[in-house]
Each structure stands twice: as structure tokens, then as C-alpha cells.
N, C-alpha and C positions, 0 to 999 in steps of 0.2 A: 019578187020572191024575197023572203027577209032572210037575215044575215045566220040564221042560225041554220035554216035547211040550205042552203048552199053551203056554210061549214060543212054540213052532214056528208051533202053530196060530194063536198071535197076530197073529205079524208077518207069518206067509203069509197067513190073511184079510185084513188089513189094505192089503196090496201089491196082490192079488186086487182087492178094492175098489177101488183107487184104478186100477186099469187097466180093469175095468168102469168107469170114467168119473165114480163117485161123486166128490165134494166132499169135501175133506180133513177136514173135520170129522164129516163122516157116516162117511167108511171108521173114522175114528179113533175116534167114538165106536160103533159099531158094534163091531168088535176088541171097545172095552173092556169092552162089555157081555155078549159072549160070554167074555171072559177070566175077568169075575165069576163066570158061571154056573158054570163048570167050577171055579174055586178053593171059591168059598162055596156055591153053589144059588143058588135063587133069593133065600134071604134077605141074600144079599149084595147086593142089589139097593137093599135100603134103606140103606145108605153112602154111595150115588151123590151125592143131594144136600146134604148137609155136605162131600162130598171136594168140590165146586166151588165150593159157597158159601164155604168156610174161605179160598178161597186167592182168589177173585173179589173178597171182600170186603175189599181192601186201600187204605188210601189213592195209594200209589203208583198204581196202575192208573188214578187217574180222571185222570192226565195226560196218557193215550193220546186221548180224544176231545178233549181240549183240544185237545193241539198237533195233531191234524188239521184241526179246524177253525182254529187258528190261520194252520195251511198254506193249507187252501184260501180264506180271508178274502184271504188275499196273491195267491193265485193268480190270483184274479179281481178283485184292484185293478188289475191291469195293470203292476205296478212290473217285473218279470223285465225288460222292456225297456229301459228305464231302468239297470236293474245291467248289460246288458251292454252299452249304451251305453258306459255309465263303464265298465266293463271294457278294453271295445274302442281309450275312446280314450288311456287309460293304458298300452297295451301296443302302441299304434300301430307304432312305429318300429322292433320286434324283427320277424327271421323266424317267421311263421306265427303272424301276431299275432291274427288272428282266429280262429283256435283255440285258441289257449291265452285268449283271451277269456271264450271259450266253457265253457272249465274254468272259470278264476275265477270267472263269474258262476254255475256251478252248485253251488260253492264254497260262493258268500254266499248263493245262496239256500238251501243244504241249511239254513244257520244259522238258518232261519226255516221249516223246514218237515222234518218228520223223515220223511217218505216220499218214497221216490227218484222213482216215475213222475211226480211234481208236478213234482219240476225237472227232469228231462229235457225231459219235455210241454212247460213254459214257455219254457223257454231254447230250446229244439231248433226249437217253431214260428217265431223270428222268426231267430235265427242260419244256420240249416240253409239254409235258403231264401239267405240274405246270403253265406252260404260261395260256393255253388254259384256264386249270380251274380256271382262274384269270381274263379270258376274254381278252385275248389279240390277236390280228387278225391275224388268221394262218399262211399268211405268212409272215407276220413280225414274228413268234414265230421260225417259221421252217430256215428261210431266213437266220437270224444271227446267225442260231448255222452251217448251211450249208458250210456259208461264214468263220467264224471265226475257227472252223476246220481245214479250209486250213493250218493256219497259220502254223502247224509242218512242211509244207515242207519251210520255214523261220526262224523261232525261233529255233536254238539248241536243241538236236543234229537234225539236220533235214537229213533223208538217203538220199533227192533228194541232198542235198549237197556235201555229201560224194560221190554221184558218177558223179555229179559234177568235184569236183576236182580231181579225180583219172583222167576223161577223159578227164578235161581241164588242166591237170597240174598243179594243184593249190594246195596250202595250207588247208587242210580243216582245220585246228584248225582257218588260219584266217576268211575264209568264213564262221566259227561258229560265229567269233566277227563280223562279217562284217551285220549280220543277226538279231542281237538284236536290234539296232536303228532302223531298219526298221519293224521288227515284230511289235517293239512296237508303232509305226506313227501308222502302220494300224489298229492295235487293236485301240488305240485312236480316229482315224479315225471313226470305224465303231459305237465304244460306242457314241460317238458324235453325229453322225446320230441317234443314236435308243435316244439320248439326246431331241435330235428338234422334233421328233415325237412326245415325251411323251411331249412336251409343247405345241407343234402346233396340234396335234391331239391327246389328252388324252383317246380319246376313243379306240383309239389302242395297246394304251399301259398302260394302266390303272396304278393308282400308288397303289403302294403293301399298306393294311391297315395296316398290321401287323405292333403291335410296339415292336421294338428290341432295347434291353437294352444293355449296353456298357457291362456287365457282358456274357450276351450272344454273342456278339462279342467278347469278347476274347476268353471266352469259342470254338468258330467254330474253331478259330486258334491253340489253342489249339491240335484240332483233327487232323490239317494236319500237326502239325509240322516236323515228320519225313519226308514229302513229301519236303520241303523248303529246309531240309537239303540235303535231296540225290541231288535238285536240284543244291546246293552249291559247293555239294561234287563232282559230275561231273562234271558242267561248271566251279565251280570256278580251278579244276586241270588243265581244257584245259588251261583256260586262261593266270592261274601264272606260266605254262608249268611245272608242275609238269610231269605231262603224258599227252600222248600222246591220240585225242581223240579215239582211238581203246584202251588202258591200261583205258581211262575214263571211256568207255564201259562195259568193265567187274567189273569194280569198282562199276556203274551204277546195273547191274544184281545182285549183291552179296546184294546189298542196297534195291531193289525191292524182292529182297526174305526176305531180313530181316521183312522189313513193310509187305508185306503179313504173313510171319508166326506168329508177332504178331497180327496183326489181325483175326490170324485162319482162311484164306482163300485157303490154300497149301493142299486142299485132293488129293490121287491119282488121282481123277478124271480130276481134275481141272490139274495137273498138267500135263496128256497127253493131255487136251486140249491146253494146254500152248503152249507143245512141237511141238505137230502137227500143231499148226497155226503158231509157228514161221518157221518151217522145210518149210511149203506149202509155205509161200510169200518169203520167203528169195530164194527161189528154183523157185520162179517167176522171181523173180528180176535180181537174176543170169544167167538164162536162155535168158533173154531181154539183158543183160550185154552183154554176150558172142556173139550173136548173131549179135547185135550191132557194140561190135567192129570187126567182119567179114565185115561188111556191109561200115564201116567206112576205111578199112582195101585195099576195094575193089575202094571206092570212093579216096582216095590217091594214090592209082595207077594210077588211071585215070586222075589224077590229079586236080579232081572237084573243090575243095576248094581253091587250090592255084589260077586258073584259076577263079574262081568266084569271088575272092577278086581282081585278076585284072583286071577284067573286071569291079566292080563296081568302083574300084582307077579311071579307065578311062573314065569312062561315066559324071567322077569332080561333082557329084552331093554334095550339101551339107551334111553335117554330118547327118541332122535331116531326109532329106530325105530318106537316107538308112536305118536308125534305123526303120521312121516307116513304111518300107519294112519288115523287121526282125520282129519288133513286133507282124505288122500283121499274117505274115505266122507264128509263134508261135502262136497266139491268136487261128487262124483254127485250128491248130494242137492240141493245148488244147481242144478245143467241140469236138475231134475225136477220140483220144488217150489218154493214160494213161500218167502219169506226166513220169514216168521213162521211156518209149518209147520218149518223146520229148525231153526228156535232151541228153537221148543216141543218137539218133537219129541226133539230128540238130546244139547241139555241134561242134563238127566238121566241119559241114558247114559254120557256123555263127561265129564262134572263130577268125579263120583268117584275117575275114573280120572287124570283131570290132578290132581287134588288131590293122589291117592297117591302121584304123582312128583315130589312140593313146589314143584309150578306155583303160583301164586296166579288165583283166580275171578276177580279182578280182569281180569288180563292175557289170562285164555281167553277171557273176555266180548269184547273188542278185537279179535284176530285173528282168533272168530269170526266177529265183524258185517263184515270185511275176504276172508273167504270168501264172505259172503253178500251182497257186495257184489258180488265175481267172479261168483257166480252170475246176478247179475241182467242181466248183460250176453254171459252163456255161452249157444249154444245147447243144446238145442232150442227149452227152456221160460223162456227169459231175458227177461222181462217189459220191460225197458226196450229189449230190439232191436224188438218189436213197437208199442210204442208210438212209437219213432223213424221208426220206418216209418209209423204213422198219418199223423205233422206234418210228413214230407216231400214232397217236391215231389211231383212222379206219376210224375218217371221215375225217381225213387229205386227201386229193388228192396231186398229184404228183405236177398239176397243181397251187397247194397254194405254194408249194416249189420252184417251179418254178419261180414265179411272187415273193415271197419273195427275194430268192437270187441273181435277177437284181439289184435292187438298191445295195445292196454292193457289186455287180461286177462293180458299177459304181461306187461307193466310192473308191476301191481298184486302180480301172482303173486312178483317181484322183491323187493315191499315187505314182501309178507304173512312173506317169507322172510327179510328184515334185521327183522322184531320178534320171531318164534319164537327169530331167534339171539341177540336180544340185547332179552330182556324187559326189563329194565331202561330202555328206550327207552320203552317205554309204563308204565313206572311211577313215571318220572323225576316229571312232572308232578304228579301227584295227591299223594304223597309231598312235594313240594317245599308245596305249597297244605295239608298237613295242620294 
């Protein structure tokens, strides 16, 4: 059979699968193991386990369960409220200062925790509630903490980056620097927007009465200070290469146990819930990992990639053309799937083909995780609308979430489109720190 109807058959069983209801990682590796058959027999079958051990077996990779549990150690200290305290009362005095709050604090928490439903979850259950009672229109309340969530899979340590660079061959310590200028456009971006509301429509965003004194501003700071620090203490090792971000990692968890145990948050209980939900998503993530790279494993043989990059070298379209080919089938991909199903997944495919148009991996790494950031807040399948929805009020509807986090799917969509036009924005950074 030639290489092009087993492609076919690949990615239509694959599709097949995952609309039968299977799990990404079972359609994916399911494909890959029918792809085998058909290129090698069955003795292609003994490949399988060195094609995932090779690339499983990386030091980078064991900084994925770290900063998860680094995340969830934070999660369940209770500090989220605390940062948006200090958030809140630092931007008191601006219109629609309790949302743009709301960004900020999901801002600093992404900085400590590299999965987006974590800070949504946190920030969204005590803000959300605080909006509303403030009279602010639901989904403007719900919209920005949906959106600005994303930002952990951008802002340091982000895990969609780490597995990012494991699969694109990249640097993640630089793809960590390469993520700050850009995390922080967008959060700007988005405060901005919730800026014009609170002047052009006041009644949406209603301006906080409360008057806070500079004593109480410090005072909030105060309470997160340890938060600043561990923030310091991991990003600033990657950066001045002290260690490496996996050594940052475990430096990151020893730091989040410290702040939790002063805070007296660390009961046994707490701390098999810790354990369990770091074991359960890391044990996701890996499982997609693995599966992935079978599936990527099976599309190189085939020669997909190579072959798809010269077919579009051939077709002489311009640069921008191709991209927003790329883009868009990322964007679908985002309303369908999970961020780490699109990185593992389309990597591979799309790598080759930016490279051949003397993009740098660096910068696809970036714009991507900024797609997969839109996607988390896009419906149908946009993980952070449903969760916004869990920690809201009750007469929140899905529908308020929904119609809230378009417009900052368009404000992002704005940003993702000033770094395609001018990479040099996202490569300013890491270049500058070489």
C-alpha cells in the first residue's frame, strides 16, 4: 500500500476515534499501531517500545510533574487570594479596576504554576463572585479571568512549553525567556480592554468605591511576599543559568511547601489531595506524550512532514500565506482538543514547514502556546469556559462565559498577530539574555 492511503487511513481512523468518544491518547495510539502494521507487519511492532522510551527518557520531561505539583502545592495554600487582594488594591483607582485585577493576579499566578485551569480555578472562585457583587456584567466578570488563565501555558514555567521543546528540539530555558514579553503584551492587552470598558461603559464595570490607603497597599504586599520570592527563585535560576529549568523545578516545590507550611495549609489531607492530582494530570499528559510520539513516529516514516514541507516550498506561496494555513488549522484544533494534544500532535507536522520558510523553532514555539492559549477559552471544547462556569455563582450561565471570553479571544487574536508580524518581538528577549 503506498504512503499516501495509509496517511489517509491514519488520520481518518484517528478523527474516527476521537468522535467515537475514545481518549486522545488511545485514538492516537490506536492510528499508530494500525499505521505500523500496514508500513512494517507485525514486526514493526517491536520499534514501538524504544520509539517512546528514546524520547520519554529525557531529563527535561521530569519538569512537567514537578511544576504541577509546584502548581497544585500553591493552589491549596490559599495564596490566589491574597495576590488578588494586592492586585485589587493596587489598581483600585483606574476604571474597571477589579478586572483588570483579575488579569494581573492570573498574571502572577500563571508565574507559579504552568497549567491554565489552576489559575483560572483559583483567581475566578473568589474574584468572580466579588465582580458580580460589585455589579459588573457577567460576562465581562467571567470573560477575563477565562481568558487571562490561559496565560500559564505563555508565562514561565509554562508545561505546554516544556513539551514544546522536548518535541521541537528547543531550549526550554530559552522558550521560558522567549514567553515573558509576550505573556506580558497580552495581559496588558487584555487589562486595556477591560480599561475602555470601564470608561466607555461604566456600567459594566462599575468603579470600586472602596477607598484604600497606601498603608493597606503595602500591607497586601506584604502577604504575598514569599510568593515574589519563589517567583525570583525559580525564573531568576533559569535565567542567570544557575539550573537548569527541571533543578528550577524541584527548587520551585521545596519553596511552595515552605509557603504552604507557614501558612498551615499542609494537613494529611490536603496533602493526598496534592499528591493524587499531581499523579492523575502528569499521568495524563504523559500518556498523550507517549502516544504522540508513536503517532509522530509513524507520520516520519511515511514521510508526511518532509513531503508536506515540500509540497508547500513548491506551490511559491508567500510566507503569510502559509502561516495563515497553519494558524488556522491550529485555531480548529484549539475548539477540539486539549492544549497538549495540539502541541504533540501538530509539531511535527508544522515544524518543518516553518523552518523551511527561515522562521526560527524558537518563535513557532511562542505563537504557538498563544494559539493554544485562544483555544482554551474558544468554544465548544475550551477547558477554561467550563471550569469558569464550575466557580461561578449559580446564576452564572455557561452562555455569560461564553459571550465574555470572545472579545479577549479577539484581543489575544490581535496580539498573536503583532508577534507573526514582527518575530523579532519575541526574540528580542532571549537574544538580548544570550
Amino acid at each position: 500500500m503506498d504512503s499516501v492511503s495509509i496517511t489517509i487511513i491514519l488520520i481518518s481512523g484517528f478523527l474516527l476515534l476521537l468522535f467515537l468518544g475514545m481518549p486522545v491518547f488511545g485514538a492516537l495510539g490506536s492510528a499508530s499501531v494500525v499505521g505500523i502494521l500496514l508500513i512494517q507487519g507485525a514486526r514493526g511492532l517491536g520499534a514501538v517500545p524504544g520509539v517512546i522510551y528514546d524520547r520519554l527518557a529525557v531529563f527535561p520531561l521530569v519538569a512537567v510533574p514537578l511544576f504541577i505539583l509546584m502548581g497544585e502545592i500553591i493552589f491549596h495554600s490559599g495564596i490566589g487570594a491574597d495576590i488578588f487582594t494586592a492586585t485589587n488594591r493596587w489598581l483600585n483607582r483606574l476604571p474597571g479596576s477589579m478586572g483588570m485585577a483579575s488579569v494581573a493576579a492570573c498574571a502572577i499566578f500563571s508565574a507559579l504554576c504552568g497549567v491554565s485551569v489552576a489559575g483560572a480555578a483559583t483567581i475566578g472562585s473568589f474574584a468572580i463572585p466579588e465582580m458580580i457583587k460589585r455589579n459588573y456584567n457577567r460576562s465581562l466578570a467571567t470573560g477575563c479571568v477565562a481568558a487571562s488563565g490561559g496565560l500559564a501555558l505563555l508565562i514561565p514555567p509554562s508545561v505546554a512549553l516544556i513539551l514544546y521543546g522536548v518535541v521541537g528540539d528547543e531550549s526550554v530555558g530559552r522558550l521560558f525567556i522567549a514567553g515573558i514579553l509576550p505573556g506580558v503584551v497580552l495581559a496588558a492587552m487584555m487589562m486595556g480592554y477591560i480599561f475602555l470598558i470601564g470608561i466607555f461603559y461604566p456600567e459594566a464595570a462599575p468603579k470600586n468605591p472602596d477607598q484604600v490607603t497606601w498603608k493597606m497597599r503595602l500591607e497586601s504586599l506584604v502577604r504575598i511576599w514569599p510568593v515574589m520570592v519563589l517567583i525570583l527563585l525559580v525564573l531568576g535560576s533559569i535565567y542567570k543559568g544557575i539550573a537548569t529549568p527541571t533543578e528550577a523545578a524541584a527548587v520551585g516545590c521545596v519553596g511552595a511547601l515552605v509557603i504552604a507550611g507557614i501558612r498551615k495549609q499542609l494537613s494529611w489531607q490536603t496533602v493526598k489531595t496534592i499528591l493524587r492530582s499531581t499523579v492523575s494530570t502528569s499521568t495524563m499528559i504523559m500518556l498523550i506524550f507517549a502516544s504522540a510520539l508513536l503517532f509522530g513516529y509513524v507520520l516520519t516514516r511515511l514521510q508526511v512532514p518532509q513531503e508536506l514541507a515540500a509540497f508547500v516550498t513548491s506551490l511559491k506561496l508567500p510566507n503569510w500565506a502559509v502561516l495563515v494555513c497553519i494558524f488556522s488549522v491550529l485555531y480548529l484544533m484549539g475548539m477540539f482538543m486539549d492544549v497538549v494534544s495540539v502541541i504533540l500532535i501538530s509539531t511535527p507536522i508544522f515544524l518543518p514547514i516553518v523552518l523551511s520558510m527561515g522562521y526560527s523553532s524558537l518563535w513557532f514555539g511562542i505563537v504557538m502556546a498563544i494559539t493554544c492559549e485562544i483555544g482554551t477559552e474558544t468554544p465548544p471544547v475550551g477547558l477554561n469556559l467550563f471550569v469558569i462556569k464550575g466557580v461561578s455563582p449559580p446564576e452564572v450561565s455557561l452562555m455569560d462565559v461564553i459571550r465574555g471570553s470572545i472579545p479577549f479571544a479577539v484581543v489575544e487574536t490581535l496580539g498573536l498577530l503583532i508577534f507573526i508580524v514582527f518575530p523579532d518581538l519575541v526574540l528580542w528577549l532571549p537574544n538580548l539574555l544570550k
